[in-house]
C-alpha positions in Angstrom: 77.7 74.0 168.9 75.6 71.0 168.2 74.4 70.1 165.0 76.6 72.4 162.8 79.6 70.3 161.1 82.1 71.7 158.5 82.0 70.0 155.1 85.4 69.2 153.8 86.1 70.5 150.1 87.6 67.7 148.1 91.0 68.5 146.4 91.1 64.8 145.2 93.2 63.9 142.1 89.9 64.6 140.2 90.1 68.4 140.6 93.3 68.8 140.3 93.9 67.5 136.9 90.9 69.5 136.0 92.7 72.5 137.2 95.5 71.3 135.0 94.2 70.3 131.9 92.2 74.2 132.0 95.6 75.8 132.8 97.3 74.0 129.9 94.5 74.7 127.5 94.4 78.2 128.1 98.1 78.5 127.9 97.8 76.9 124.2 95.1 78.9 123.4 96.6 82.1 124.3 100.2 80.8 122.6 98.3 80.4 119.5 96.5 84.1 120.2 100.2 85.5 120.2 101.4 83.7 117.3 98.9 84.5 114.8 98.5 88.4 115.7 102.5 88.6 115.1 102.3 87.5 111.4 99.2 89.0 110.1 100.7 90.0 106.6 99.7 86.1 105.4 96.2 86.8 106.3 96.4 90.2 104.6 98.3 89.3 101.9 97.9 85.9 100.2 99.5 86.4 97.0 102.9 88.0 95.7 103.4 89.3 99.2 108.0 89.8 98.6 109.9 88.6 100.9 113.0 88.5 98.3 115.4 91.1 96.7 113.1 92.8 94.2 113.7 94.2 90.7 111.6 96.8 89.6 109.8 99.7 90.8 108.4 100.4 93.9 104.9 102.6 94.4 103.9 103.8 97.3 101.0 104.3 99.3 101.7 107.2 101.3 100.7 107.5 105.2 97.5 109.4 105.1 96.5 108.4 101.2 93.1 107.1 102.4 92.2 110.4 105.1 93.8 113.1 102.9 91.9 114.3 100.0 95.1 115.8 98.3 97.1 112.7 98.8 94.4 109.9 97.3 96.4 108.5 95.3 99.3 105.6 94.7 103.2 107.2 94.2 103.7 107.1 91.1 100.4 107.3 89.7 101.4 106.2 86.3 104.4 103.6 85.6 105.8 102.4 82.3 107.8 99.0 82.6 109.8 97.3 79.7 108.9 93.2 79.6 112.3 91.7 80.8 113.8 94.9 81.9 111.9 96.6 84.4 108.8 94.9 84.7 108.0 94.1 88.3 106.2 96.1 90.5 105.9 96.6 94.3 103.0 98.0 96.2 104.0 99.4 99.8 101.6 100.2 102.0 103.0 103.3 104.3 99.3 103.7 105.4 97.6 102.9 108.9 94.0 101.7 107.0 93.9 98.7 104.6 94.1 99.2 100.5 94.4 97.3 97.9 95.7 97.1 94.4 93.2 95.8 91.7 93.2 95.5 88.1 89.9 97.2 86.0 88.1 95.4 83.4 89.9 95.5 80.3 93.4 94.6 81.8 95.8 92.4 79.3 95.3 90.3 82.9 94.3 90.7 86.2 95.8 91.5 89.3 94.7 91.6 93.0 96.3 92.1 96.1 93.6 91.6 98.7 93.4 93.8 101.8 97.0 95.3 102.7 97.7 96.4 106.0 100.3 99.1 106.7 103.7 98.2 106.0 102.8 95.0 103.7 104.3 94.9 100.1 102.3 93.4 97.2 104.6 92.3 94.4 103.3 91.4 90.8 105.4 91.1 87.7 104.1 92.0 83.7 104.9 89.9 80.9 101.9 90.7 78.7 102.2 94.3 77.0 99.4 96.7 77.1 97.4 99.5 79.4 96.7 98.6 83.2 94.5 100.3 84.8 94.1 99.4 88.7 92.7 100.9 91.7 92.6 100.4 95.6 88.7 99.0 96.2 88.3 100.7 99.3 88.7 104.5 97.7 87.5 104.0 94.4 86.6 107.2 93.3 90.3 108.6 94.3 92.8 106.1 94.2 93.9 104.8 90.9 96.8 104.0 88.8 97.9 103.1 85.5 100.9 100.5 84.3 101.9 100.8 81.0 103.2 97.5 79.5 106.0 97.9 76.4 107.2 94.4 74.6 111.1 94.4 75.3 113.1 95.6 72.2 114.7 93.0 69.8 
């Protein structure tokens, strides 16, 4: 037929390095993607998160602490520790929904673990003696916990 041509595409060097330079940034970008969804626990937890041999005791919170109404709370509920002896603590979240551990007002000194995601540990260790009281932020009104810090004996 006269009149009707067909246009050519171009697939110059242009274009293709185009192509390229998308392909390579969305490999990156997607590397990246992977790499921070398979270590989370940093993001969770930013402070005293173990990661060594621990000595002390270990609390737990149970699978189901935060759907459960009979299980609200941490395992043990109330610890005492001996400055020296026995005087670190581990948190372990067994739980599929966040917690956290945090000190009241009126603590000998603070503590917090931020948000903890299933299977993180929060570690903190007491060298001041005295009553802790602590409690996970996201339940309040059912999950709490008390430390009891003795001086070690001369």
């Amino acid at each position: 037929m006269v009149g009707l041509e067909e246009e050519e595409e171009d697939y110059g060097p242009g274009k293709f390095t185009t192509a390229v330079v998308l392909i390579v940034a969305l490999v990156l970008a997607l590397s990246v993607g992977a790499v921070l969804a398979l270590n989370l626990t940093p993001i969770y937890c930013t402070k005293n998160c173990g990661g060594g041999q621990i000595q002390g005791i270990t609390v737990k919170l149970p699978s189901g602490v935060g759907i459960q109404t009979n299980n609200l709370n941490f395992d043990p509920a109330t610890i005492t520790v001996v400055i020296g002896k026995n005087n670190t603590i581990s948190w372990v979240d067994q739980d599929s929904i966040p917690h956290t551990v945090t000190s009241l007002p009126g603590a000998p000194s603070s503590f917090d673990s931020g948000p903890l995601r299933q299977g993180s540990t929060f570690t903190q260790t007491f060298t001041v003696p005295g009553t802790y009281s602590y409690d996970c932020t996201f339940h309040p009104a059912f999950m709490k916990g008390t430390i009891i810090v003795k001086a070690a004996s001369a």
